[in-house]
N, CA, C and O of each residue as an XYZ file, in Angstrom:
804
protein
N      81.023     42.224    161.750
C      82.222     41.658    162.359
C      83.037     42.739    163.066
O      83.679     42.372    164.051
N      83.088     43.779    162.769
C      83.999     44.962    162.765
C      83.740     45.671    164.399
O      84.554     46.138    165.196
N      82.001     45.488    164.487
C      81.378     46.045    165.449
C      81.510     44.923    166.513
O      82.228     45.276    167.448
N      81.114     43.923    166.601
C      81.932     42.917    167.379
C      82.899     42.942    167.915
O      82.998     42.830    169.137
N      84.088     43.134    166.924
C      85.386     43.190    167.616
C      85.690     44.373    168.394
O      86.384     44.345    169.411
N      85.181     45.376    167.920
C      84.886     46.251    168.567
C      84.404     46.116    170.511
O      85.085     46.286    171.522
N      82.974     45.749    170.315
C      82.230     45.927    171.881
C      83.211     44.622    172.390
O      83.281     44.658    173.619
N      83.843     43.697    171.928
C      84.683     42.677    172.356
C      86.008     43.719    172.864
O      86.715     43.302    173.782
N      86.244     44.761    172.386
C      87.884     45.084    173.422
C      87.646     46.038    174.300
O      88.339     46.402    175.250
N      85.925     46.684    173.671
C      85.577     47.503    174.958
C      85.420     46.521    176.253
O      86.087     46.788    177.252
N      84.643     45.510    176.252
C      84.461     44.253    177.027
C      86.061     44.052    177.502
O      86.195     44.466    178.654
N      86.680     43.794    177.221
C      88.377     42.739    177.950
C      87.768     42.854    178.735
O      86.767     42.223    179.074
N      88.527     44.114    179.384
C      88.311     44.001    181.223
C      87.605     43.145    181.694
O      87.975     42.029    182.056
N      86.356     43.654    181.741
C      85.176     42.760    182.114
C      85.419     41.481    181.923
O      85.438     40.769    182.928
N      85.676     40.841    180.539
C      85.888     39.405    180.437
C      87.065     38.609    181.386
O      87.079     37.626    182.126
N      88.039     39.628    180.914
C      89.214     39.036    181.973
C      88.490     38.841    183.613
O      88.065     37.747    183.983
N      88.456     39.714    184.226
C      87.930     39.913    185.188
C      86.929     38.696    185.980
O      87.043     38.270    187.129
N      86.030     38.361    185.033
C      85.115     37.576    185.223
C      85.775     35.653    184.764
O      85.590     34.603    185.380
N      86.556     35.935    183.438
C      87.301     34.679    183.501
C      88.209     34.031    184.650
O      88.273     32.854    185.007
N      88.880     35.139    185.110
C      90.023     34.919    185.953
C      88.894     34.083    187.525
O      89.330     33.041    188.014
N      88.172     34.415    187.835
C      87.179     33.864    188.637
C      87.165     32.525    188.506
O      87.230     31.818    189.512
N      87.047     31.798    186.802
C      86.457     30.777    186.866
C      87.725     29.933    186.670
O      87.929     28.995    187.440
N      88.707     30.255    185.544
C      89.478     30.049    184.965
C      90.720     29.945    185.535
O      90.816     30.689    186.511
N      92.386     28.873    185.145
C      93.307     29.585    185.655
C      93.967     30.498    184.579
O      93.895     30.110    183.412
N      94.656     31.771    184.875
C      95.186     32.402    184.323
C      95.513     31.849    182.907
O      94.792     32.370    182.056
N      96.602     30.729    182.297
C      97.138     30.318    181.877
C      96.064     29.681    180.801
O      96.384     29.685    179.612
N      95.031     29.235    181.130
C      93.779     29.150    180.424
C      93.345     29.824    180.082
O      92.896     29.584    178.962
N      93.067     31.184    180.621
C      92.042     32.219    180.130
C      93.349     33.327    179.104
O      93.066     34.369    178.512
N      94.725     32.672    179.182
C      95.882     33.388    178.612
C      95.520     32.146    177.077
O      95.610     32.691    175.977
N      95.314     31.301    177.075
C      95.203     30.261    175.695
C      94.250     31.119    174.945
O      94.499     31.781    173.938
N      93.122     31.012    175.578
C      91.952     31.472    174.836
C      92.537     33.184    174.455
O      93.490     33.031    173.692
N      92.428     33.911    174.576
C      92.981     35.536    174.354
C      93.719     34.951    173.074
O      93.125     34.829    172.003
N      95.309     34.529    173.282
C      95.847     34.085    172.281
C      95.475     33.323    170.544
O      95.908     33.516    169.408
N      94.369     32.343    171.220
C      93.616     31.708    170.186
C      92.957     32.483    169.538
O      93.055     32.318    168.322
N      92.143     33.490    169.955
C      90.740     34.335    169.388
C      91.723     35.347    168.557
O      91.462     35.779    167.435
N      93.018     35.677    169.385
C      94.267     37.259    168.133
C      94.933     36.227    167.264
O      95.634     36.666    166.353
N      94.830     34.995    167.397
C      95.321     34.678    166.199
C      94.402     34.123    165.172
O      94.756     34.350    164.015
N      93.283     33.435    165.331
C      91.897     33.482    164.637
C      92.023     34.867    163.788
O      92.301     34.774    162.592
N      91.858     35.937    164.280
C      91.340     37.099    164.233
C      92.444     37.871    162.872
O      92.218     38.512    161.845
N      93.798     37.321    163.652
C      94.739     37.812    162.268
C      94.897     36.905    161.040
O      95.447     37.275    160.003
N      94.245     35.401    161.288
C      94.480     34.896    159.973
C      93.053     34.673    159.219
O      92.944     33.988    158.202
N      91.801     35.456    159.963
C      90.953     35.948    159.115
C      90.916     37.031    158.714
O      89.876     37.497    158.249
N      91.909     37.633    158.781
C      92.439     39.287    158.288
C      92.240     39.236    156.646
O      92.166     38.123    156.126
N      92.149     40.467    155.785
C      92.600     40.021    154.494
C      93.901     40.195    154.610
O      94.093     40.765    155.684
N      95.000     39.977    154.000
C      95.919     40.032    154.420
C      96.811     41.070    154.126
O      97.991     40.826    154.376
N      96.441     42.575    153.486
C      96.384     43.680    153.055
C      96.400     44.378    154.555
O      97.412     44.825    155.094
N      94.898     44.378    155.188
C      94.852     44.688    156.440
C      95.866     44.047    157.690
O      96.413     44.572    158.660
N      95.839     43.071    157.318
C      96.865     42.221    158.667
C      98.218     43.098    158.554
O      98.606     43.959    159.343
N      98.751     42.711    157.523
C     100.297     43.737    157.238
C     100.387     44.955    157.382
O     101.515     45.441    157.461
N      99.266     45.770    157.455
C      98.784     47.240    157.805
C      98.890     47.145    159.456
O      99.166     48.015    160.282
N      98.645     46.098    159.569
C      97.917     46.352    161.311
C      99.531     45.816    161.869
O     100.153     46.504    162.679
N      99.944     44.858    161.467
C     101.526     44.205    162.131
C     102.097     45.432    161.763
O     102.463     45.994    162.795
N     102.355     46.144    160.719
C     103.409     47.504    161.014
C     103.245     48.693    161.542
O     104.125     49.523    161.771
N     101.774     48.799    161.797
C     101.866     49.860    162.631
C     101.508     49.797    164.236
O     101.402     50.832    164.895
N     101.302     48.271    164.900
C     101.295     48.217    166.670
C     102.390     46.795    166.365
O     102.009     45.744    166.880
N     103.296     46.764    165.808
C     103.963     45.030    166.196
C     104.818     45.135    166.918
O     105.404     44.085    167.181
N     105.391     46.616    167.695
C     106.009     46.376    168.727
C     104.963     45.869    170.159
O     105.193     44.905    170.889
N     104.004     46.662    170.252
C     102.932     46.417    171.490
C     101.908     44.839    171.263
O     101.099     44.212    171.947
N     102.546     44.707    169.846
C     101.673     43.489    169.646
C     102.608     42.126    169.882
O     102.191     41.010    170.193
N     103.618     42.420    169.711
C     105.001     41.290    169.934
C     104.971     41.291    171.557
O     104.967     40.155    172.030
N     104.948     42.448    172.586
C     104.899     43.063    173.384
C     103.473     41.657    174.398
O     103.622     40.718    175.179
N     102.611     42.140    173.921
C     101.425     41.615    174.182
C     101.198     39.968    174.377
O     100.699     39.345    175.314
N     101.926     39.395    172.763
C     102.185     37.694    172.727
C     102.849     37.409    173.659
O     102.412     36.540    174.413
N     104.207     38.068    173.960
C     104.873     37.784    174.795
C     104.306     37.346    176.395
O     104.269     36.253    176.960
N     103.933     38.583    176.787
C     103.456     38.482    178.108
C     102.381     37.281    178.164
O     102.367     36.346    178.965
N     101.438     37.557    177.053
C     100.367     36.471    177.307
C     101.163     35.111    177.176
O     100.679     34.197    177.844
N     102.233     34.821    176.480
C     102.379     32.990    176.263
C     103.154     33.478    177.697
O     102.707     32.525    178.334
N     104.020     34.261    178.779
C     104.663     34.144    180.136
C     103.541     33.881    180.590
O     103.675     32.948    181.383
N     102.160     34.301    180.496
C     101.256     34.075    181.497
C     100.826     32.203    181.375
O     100.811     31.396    182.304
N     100.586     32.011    180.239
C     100.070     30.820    179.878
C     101.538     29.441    180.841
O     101.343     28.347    181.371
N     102.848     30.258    180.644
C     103.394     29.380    181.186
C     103.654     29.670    182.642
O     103.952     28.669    183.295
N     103.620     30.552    183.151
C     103.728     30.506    184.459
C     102.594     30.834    185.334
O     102.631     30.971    186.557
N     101.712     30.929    184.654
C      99.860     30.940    185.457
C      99.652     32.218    186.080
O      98.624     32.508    186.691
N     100.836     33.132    185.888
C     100.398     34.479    186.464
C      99.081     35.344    185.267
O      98.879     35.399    184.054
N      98.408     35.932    186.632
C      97.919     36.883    185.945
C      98.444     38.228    185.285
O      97.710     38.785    184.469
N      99.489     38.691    185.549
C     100.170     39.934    185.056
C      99.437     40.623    183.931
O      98.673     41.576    183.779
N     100.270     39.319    182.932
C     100.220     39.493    181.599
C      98.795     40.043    181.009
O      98.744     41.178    180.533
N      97.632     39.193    181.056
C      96.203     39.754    180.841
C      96.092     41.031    181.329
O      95.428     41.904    180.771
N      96.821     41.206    182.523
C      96.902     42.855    183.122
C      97.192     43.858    182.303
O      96.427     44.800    182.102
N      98.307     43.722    181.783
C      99.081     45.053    181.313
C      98.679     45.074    179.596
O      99.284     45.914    178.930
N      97.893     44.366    179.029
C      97.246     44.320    177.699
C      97.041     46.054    177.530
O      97.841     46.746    176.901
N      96.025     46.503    178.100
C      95.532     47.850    177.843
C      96.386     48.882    178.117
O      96.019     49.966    177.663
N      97.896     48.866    179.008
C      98.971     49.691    178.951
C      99.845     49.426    177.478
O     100.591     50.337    177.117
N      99.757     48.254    176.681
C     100.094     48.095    175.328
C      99.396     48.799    174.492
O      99.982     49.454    173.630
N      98.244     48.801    174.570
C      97.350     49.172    173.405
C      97.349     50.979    173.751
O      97.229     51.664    172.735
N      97.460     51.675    174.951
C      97.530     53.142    175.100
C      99.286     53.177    174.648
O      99.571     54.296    174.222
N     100.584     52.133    174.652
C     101.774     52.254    174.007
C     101.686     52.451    172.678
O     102.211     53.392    172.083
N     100.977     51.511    172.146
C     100.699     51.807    170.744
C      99.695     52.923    170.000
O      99.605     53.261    168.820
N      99.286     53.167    170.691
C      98.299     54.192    170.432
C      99.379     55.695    170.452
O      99.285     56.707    169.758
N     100.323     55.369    171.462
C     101.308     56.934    171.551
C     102.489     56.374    170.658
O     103.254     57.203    170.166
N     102.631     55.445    170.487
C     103.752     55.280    169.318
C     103.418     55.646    167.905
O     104.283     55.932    167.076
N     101.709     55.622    167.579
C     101.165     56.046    166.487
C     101.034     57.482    166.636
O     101.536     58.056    165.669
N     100.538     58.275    167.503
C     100.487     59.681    167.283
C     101.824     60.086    167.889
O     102.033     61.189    167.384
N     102.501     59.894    168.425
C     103.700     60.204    168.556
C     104.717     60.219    167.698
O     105.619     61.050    167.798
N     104.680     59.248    166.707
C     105.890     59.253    165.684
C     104.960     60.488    164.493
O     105.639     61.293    163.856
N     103.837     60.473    164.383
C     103.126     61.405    163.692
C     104.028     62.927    163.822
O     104.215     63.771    162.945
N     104.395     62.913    164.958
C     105.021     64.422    164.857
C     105.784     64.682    164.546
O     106.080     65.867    164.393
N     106.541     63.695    164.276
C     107.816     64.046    163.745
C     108.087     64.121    162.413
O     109.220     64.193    161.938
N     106.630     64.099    161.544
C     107.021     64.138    159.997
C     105.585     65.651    159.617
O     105.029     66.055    160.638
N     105.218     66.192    158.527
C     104.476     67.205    158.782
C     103.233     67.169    158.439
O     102.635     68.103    157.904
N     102.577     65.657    158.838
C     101.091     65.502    159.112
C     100.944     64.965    160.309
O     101.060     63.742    160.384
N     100.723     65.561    161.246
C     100.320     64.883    162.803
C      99.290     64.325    162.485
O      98.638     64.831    161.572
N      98.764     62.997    163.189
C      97.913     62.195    163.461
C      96.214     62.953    163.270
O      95.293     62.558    162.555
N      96.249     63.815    163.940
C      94.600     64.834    163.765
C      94.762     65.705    162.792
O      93.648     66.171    162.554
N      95.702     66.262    161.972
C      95.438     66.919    160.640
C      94.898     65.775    159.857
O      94.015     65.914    159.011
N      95.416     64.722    160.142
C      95.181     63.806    158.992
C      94.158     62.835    159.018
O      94.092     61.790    158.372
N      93.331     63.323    159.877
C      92.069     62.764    160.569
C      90.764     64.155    159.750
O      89.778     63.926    159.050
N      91.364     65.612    160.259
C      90.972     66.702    159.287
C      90.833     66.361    158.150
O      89.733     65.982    157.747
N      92.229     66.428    157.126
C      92.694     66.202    155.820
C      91.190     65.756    155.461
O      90.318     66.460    154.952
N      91.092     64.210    155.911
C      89.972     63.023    155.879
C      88.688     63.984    155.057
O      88.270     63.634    153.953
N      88.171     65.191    155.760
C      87.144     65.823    155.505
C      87.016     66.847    155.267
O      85.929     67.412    155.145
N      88.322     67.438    155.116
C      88.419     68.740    154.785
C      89.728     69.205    153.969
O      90.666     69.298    154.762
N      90.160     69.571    152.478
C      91.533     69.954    152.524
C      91.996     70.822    152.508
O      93.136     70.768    152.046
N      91.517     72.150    152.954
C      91.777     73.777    153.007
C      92.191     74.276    154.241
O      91.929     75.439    154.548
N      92.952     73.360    155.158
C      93.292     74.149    156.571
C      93.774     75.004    156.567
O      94.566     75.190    155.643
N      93.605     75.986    157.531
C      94.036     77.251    157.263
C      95.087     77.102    158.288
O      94.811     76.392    159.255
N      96.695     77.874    158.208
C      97.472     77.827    159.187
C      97.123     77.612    160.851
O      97.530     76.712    161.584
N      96.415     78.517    161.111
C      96.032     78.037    162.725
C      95.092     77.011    162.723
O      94.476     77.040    163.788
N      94.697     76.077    161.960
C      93.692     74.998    162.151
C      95.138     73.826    162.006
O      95.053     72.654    162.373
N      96.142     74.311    161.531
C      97.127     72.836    161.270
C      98.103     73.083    162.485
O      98.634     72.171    163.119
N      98.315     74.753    162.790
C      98.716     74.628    164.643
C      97.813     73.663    165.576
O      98.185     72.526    165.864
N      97.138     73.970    165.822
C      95.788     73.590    166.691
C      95.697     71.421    165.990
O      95.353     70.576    166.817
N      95.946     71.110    164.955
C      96.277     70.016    165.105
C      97.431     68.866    165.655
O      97.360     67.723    166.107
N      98.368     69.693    165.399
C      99.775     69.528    166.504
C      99.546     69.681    167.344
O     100.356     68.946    167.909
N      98.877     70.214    168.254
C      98.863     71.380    169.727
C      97.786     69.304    170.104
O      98.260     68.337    170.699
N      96.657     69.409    169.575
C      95.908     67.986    169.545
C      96.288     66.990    169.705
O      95.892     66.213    170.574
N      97.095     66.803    168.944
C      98.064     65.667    169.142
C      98.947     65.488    169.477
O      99.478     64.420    169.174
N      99.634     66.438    170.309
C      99.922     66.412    171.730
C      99.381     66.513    172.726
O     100.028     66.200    173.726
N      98.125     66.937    172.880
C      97.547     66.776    174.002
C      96.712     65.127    174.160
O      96.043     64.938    175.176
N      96.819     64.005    173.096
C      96.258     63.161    173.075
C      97.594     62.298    173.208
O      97.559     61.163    173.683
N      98.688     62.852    172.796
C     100.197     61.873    173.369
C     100.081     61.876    175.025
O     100.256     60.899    175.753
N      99.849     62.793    175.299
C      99.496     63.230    176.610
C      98.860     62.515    177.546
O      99.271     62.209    178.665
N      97.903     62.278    177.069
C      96.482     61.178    177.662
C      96.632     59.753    177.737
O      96.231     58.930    178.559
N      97.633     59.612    176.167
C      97.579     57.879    176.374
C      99.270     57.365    177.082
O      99.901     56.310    177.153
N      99.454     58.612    177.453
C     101.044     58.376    178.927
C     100.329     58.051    180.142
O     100.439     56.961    180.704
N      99.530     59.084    180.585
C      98.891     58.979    181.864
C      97.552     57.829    181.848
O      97.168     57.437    182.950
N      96.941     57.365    180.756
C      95.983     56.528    180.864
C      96.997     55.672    181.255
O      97.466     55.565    182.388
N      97.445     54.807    179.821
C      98.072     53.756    180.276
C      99.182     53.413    181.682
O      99.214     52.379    182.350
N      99.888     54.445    181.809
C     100.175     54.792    183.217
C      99.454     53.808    184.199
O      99.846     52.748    184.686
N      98.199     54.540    184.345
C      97.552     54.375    185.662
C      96.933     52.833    185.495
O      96.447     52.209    186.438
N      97.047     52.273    183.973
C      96.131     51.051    184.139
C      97.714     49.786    184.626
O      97.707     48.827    185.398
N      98.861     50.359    183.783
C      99.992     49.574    184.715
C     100.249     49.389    185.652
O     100.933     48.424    185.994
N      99.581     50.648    186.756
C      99.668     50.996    187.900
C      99.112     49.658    188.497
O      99.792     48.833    189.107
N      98.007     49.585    188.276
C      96.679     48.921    189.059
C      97.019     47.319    188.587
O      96.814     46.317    189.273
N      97.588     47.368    187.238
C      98.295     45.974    186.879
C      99.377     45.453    188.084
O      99.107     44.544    188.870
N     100.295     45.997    188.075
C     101.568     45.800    188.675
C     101.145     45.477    190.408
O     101.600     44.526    191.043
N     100.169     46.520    190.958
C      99.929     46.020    191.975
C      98.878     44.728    192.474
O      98.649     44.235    193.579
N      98.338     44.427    191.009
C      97.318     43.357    191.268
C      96.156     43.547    192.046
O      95.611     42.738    192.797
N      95.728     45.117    191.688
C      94.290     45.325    191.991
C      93.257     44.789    191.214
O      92.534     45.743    190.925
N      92.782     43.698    190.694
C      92.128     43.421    189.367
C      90.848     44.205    189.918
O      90.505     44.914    188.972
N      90.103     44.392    190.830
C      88.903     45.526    190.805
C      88.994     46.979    190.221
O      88.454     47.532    189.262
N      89.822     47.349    191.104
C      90.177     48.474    190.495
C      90.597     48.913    189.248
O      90.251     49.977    188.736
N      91.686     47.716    188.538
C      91.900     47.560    187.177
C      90.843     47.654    186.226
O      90.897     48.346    185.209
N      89.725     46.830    186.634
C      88.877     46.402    185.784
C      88.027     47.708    185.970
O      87.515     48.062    184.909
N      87.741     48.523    187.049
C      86.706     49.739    187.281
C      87.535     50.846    186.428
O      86.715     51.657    185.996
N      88.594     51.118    186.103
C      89.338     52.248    185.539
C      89.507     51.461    184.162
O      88.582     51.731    183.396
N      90.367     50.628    183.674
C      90.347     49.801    182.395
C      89.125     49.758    181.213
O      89.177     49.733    179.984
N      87.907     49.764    182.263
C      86.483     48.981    181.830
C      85.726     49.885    181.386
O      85.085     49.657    180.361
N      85.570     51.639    182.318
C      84.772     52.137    182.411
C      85.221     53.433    182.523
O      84.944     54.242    181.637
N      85.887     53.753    183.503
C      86.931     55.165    183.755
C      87.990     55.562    182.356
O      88.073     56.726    181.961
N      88.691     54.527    181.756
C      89.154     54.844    181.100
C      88.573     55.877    179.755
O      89.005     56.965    179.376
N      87.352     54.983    179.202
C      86.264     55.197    178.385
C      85.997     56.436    178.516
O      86.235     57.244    177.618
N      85.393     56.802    179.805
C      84.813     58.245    180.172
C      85.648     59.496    180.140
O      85.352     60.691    180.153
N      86.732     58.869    180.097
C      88.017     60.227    180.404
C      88.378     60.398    178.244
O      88.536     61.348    177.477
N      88.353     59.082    178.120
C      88.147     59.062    176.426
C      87.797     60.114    176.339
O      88.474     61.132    176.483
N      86.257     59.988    175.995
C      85.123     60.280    175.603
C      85.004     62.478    176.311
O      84.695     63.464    175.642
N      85.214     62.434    177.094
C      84.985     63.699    177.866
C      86.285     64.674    177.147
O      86.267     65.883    176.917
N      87.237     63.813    176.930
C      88.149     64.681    176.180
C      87.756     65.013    174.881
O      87.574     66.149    174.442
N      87.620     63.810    174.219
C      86.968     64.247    173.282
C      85.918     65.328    172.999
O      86.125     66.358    172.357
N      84.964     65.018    173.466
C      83.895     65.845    174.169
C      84.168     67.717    173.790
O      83.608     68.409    172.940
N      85.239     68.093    174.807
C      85.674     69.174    174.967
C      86.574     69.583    173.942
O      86.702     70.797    173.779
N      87.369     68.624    173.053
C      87.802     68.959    172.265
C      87.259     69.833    171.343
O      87.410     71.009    171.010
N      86.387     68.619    170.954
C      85.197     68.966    169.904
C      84.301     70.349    169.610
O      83.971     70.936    168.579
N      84.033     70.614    171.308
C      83.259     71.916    171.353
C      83.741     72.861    171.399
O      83.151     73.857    170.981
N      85.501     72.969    172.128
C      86.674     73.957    171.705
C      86.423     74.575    170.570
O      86.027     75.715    170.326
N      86.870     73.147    169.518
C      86.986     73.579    168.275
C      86.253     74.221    166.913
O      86.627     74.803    165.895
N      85.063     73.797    167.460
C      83.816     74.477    166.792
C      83.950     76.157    167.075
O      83.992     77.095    166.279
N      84.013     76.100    169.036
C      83.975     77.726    169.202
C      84.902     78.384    168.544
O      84.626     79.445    167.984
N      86.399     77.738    168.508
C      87.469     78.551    168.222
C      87.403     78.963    166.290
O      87.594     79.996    165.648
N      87.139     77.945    166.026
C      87.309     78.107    164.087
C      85.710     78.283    163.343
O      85.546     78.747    162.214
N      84.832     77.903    164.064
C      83.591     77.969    163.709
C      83.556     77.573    162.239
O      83.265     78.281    161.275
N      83.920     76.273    162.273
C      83.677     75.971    161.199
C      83.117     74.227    160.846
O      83.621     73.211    161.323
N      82.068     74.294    159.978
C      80.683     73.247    160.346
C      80.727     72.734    158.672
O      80.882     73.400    157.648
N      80.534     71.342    158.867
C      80.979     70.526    157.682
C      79.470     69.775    157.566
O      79.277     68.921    156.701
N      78.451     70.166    158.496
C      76.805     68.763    157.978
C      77.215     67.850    159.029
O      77.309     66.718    158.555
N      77.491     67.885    160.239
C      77.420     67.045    161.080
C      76.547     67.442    161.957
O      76.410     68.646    162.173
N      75.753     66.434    162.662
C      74.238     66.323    163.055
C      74.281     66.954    164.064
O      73.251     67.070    164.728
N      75.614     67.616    164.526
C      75.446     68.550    166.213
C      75.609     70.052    165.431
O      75.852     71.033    166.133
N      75.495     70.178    164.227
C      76.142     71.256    163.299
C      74.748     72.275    164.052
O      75.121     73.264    164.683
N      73.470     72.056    163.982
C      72.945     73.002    164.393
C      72.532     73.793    165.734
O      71.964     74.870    165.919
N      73.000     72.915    166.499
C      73.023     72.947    167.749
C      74.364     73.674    168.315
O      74.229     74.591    169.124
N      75.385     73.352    167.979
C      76.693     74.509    167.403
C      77.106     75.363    167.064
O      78.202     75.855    167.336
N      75.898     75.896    166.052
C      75.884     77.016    165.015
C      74.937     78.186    166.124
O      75.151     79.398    166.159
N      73.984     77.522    166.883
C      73.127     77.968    167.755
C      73.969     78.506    168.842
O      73.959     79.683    169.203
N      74.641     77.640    169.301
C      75.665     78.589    170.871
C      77.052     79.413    169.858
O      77.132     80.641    169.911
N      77.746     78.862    169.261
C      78.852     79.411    168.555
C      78.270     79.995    166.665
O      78.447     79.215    165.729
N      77.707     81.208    166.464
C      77.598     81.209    165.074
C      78.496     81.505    164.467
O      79.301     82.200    165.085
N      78.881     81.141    162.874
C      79.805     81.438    161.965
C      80.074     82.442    161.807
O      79.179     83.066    161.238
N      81.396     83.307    162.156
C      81.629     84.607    161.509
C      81.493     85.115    160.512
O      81.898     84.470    159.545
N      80.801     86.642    160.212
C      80.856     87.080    159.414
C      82.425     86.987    158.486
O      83.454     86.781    159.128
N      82.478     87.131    157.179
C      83.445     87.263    156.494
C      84.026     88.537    156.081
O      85.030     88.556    155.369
């Protein structure tokens, strides 16, 4: 189920995109609505209350626009979904900083609990550079919302967005290996250890 919902929000775009074709707005705004509320009252409800307090501004945010769309047949609303979800995404690592586990120590923590001072710099420094990303992502997908490019929306939303994900990540990742050289049994561990080896002690 998990993985589903999953390739389902990588999909929106695409779906929107392709609904809006067949569909009017206001219809393809019912269905969206129907499937997040399906979706939260098959929640356990442990998880649901987890999930409403930590996006229910972008998620109040989200109902909203979608029932304006449903009543006034604009497309907007389906638009600016993925500038919510990069809001909430910086409202989560963003409020992270302000207490003294940022969002990626505590992603660390997860697998490791011995950070050494410059590994818990370098997690702040992270999570700001990922507050960073989801300003200018979502940014640019409002952009393309607001002007009612749905191609373009859907080519950056769908696919561009993903890749700029992923590439950050990417570089993060291999930064951080070079900089701390330090390898926990993950399956790129030897291939890692091969360009960056562990310092002597």
């Amino acid at each position: 189920m998990a993985i589903v919902q999953l390739l389902l929000g990588i999909a929106y775009p695409v779906l929107i995109f392709v609904s809006l074709r067949w569909l009017e707005p206001r219809e393809v705004a019912f269905v969206v609505l129907g499937l997040a509320g399906l979706r939260f009252f098959m929640a356990r409800s442990g998880a649901a209350i987890a999930f409403a307090k930590a996006v229910w501004i972008p998620a109040v945010a989200a109902a909203v626009v979608a029932i304006g769309t449903a009543i006034w047949n604009d497309p907007i609303g389906l638009l600016i979904a993925p500038s919510l979800i990069n809001l909430a995404l910086l409202a989560t690592f963003g409020s992270s900083l302000w207490t003294d586990t940022p969002m990626v120590e505590r992603f660390a923590r997860s697998q490791i609990e011995d950070l050494s001072d410059a590994e818990v710099r370098y997690c702040r420094r992270v999570t700001q550079v990922w507050c960073g990303f989801f300003i200018a992502n979502g940014s640019t997908a409002l952009y393309l919302a607001l002007i009612r490019d749905i191609e373009s929306w859907t080519l950056f939303t769908g696919l561009i967005s993903y890749v700029l994900i992923g590439t950050l990540f990417g570089l993060e990742y291999v930064y951080r290996h070079w900089r701390f050289r330090r390898y926990l049994g993950a399956f790129t561990d030897p291939l890692l250890k091969w360009f960056f080896p562990p310092r002597s002690e």
